[in-house]
C-alpha positions in Angstrom: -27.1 -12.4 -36.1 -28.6 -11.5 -32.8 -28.3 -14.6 -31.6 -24.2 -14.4 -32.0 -24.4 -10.7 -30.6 -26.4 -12.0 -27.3 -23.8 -14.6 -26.8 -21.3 -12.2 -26.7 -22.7 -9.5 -24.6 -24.8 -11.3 -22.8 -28.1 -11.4 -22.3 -31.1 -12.2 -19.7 -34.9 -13.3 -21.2 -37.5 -12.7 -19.1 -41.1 -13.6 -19.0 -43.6 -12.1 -16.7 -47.3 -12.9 -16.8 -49.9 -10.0 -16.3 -46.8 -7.3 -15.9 -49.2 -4.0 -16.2 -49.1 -2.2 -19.9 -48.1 1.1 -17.3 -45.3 -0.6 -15.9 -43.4 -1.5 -19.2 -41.8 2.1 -19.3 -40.1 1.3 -15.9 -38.3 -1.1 -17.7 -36.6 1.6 -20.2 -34.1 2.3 -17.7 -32.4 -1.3 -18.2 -32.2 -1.7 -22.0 -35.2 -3.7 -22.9 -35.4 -5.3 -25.9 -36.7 -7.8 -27.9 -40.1 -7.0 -26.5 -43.1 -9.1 -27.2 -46.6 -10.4 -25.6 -47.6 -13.8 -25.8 -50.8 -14.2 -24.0 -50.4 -12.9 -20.8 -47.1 -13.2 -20.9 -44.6 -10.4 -21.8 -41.4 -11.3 -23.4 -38.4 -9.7 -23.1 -34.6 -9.5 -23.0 -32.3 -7.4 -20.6 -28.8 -7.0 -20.6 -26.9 -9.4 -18.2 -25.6 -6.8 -15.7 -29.2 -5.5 -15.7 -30.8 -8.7 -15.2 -30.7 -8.6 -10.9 -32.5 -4.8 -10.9 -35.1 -6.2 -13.3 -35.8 -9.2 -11.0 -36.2 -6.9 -8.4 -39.2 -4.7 -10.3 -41.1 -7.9 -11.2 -40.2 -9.6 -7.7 -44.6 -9.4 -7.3 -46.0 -11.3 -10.4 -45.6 -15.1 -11.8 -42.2 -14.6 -13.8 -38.9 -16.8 -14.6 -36.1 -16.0 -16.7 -33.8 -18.2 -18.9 -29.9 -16.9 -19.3 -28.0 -17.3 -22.9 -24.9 -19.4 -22.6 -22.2 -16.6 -22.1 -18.4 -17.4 -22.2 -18.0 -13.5 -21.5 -19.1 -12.4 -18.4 -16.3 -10.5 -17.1 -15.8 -8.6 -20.5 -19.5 -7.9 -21.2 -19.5 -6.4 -16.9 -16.3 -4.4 -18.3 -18.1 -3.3 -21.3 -21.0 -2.6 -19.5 -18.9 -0.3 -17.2 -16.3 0.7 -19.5 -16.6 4.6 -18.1 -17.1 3.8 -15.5 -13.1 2.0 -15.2 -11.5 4.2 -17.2 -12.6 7.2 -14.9 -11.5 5.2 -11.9 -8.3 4.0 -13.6 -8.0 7.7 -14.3 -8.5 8.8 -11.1 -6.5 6.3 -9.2 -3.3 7.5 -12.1 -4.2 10.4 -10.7 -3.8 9.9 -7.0 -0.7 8.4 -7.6 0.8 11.4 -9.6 -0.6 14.1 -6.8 0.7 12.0 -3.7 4.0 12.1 -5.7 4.8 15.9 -5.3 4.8 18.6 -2.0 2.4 20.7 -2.0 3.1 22.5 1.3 6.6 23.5 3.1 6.4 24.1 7.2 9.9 25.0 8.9 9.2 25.2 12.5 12.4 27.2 14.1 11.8 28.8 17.9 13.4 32.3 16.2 11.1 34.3 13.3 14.3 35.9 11.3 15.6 31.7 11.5 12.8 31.0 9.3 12.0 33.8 7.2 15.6 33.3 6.1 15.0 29.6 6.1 12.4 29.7 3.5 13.9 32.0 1.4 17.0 29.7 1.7 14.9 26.8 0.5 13.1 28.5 -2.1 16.4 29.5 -3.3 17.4 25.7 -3.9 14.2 25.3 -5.5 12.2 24.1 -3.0 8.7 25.4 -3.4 6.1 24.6 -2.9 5.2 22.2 -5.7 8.6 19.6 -6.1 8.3 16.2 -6.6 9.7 14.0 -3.4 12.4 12.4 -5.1 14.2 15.8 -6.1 13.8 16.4 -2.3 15.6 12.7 -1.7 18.2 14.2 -3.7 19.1 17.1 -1.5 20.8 16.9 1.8 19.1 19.8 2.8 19.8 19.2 6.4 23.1 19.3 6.3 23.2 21.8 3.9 21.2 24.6 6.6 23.2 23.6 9.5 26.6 24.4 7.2 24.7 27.8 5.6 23.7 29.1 9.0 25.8 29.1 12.2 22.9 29.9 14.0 21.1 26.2 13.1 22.9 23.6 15.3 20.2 20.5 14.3 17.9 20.3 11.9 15.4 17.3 10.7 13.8 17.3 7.2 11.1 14.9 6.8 8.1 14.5 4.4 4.6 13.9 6.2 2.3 13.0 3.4 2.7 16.1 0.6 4.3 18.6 3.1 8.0 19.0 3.5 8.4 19.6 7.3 11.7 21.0 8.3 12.2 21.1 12.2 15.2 23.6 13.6 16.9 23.8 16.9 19.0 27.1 17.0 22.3 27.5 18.7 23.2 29.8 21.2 26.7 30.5 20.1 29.0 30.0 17.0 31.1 27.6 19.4 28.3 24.7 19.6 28.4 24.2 15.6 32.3 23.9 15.8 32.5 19.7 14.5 34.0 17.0 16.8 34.7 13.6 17.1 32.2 11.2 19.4 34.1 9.1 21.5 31.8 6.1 23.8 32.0 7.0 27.3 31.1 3.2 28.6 31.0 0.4 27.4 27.6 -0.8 25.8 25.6 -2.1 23.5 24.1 0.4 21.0 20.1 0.7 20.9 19.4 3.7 18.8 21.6 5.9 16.5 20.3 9.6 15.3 22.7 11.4 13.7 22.1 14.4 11.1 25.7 15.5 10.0 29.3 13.3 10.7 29.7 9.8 9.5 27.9 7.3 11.5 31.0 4.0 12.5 28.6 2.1 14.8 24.8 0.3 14.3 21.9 -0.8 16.0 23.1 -3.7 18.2 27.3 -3.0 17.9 28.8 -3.6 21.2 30.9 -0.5 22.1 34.2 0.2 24.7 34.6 3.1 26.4 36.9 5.3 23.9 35.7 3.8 20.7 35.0 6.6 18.1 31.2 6.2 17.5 30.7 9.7 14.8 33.2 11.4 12.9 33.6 15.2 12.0 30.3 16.2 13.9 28.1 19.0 15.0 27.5 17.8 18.5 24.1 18.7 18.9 23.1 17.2 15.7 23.9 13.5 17.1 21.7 11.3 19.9 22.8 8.0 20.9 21.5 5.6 23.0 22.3 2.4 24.9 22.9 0.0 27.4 25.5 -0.5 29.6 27.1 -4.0 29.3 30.0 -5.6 31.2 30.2 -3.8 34.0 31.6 -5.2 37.8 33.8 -7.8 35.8 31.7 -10.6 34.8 28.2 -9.6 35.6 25.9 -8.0 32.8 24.4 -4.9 34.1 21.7 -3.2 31.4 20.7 -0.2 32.0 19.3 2.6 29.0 21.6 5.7 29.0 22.8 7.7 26.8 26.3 7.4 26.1 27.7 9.7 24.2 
């Protein structure tokens, strides 16, 4: 019967000759058993994933080992550790479930009563400081303070690891968050598109003519658009990074 239980959990057998009496309670530590002296020899069996330490110990005297045939390694190392994976299994579920949520919300507006009035907005909507991120995918929250304040003409919601960060340009009148159509004002090829409230008509990489509508229905200073200049002087290509809006 031992013989089928050492197969399966493996097993190391050791024999060291003139290993001191003293020393034998070292051995403790690794699950020793089987424990015999034959001669000068002492005789005994470690678990496999003890069996490197124990070289280690008896690394000074006349010793070789013999290792049971063992089909099992990688379960008998699992069983060996089994804590030991189910607390890092538990941890890293863990990890996984914390990274998921935010934790912290920051609005950084230049005006104090903009973001007392901000947070209170927010917590309002239920946005506290423990959500999960995908209710926070779920709310156009920029859009929705640029629409609930008339002082907040952009604003740029973000999530940096488990803070919500909510960055807030202020206007100086009403008459900056009146909506408007963006019309191109060269021709060009469009590099970079930023746009926080409207509806976006042109990509990355669209080639533009002067007077094409590029954003629809539009608070101006919620919109950045970049490009380069293309077909200019009839034939020849002149590039040159403005913006052109």
């Amino acid at each position: 019967m031992s013989r089928i239980k050492n197969f399966f959990t493996g097993q190391v057998t050791f024999s060291v000759t003139d290993f001191p009496v003293a020393a034998l309670n070292r051995l403790r530590q690794y699950g020793v058993g089987n424990l015999r002296q034959v001669a000068n020899n002492f005789i005994f069996t470690v678990p496999l994933v003890h069996a490197a330490a124990v070289k280690k110990l008896v690394a000074n005297f006349d010793w070789h080992s013999q290792e049971n045939a063992n089909l099992f390694r990688g379960v008998n190392y699992l069983l060996n550790h089994f804590m030991l994976c189910i607390m890092v299994l538990l941890g890293f579920s863990a990890f996984l479930v914390l990274d998921m949520g935010i934790y912290r919300v920051q609005v950084n507006a230049p005006d104090a009563a903009v973001t007392t009035a901000v947070y209170d907005h927010l917590q309002a909507l239920g946005v506290k400081q423990f959500i999960w991120k995908k209710q926070v995918a779920t709310l156009d929250l920029a859009n929705d303070l640029i629409i609930t304040f008339p002082n907040i003409a952009h604003a740029h919601v973000r999530v940096a690891g488990n803070t919500l960060v909510v960055d807030l340009a202020t206007a100086a009148n009403h008459q900056k968050k009146q909506k408007t159509d963006l019309y191109a004002k060269y021709d060009a090829v469009i590099k970079d598109v930023v746009a926080y409230s409207g509806q976006v008509l042109v990509g990355v990489g669209d080639v533009v003519h002067k007077g094409d509508l590029l954003v629809q229905d539009t608070y101006i200073d919620s919109v950045a658009i970049t490009g380069e200049v293309a077909f200019v002087n009839d034939d020849q290509v002149v590039r040159l990074s403005i913006a052109i809006i």
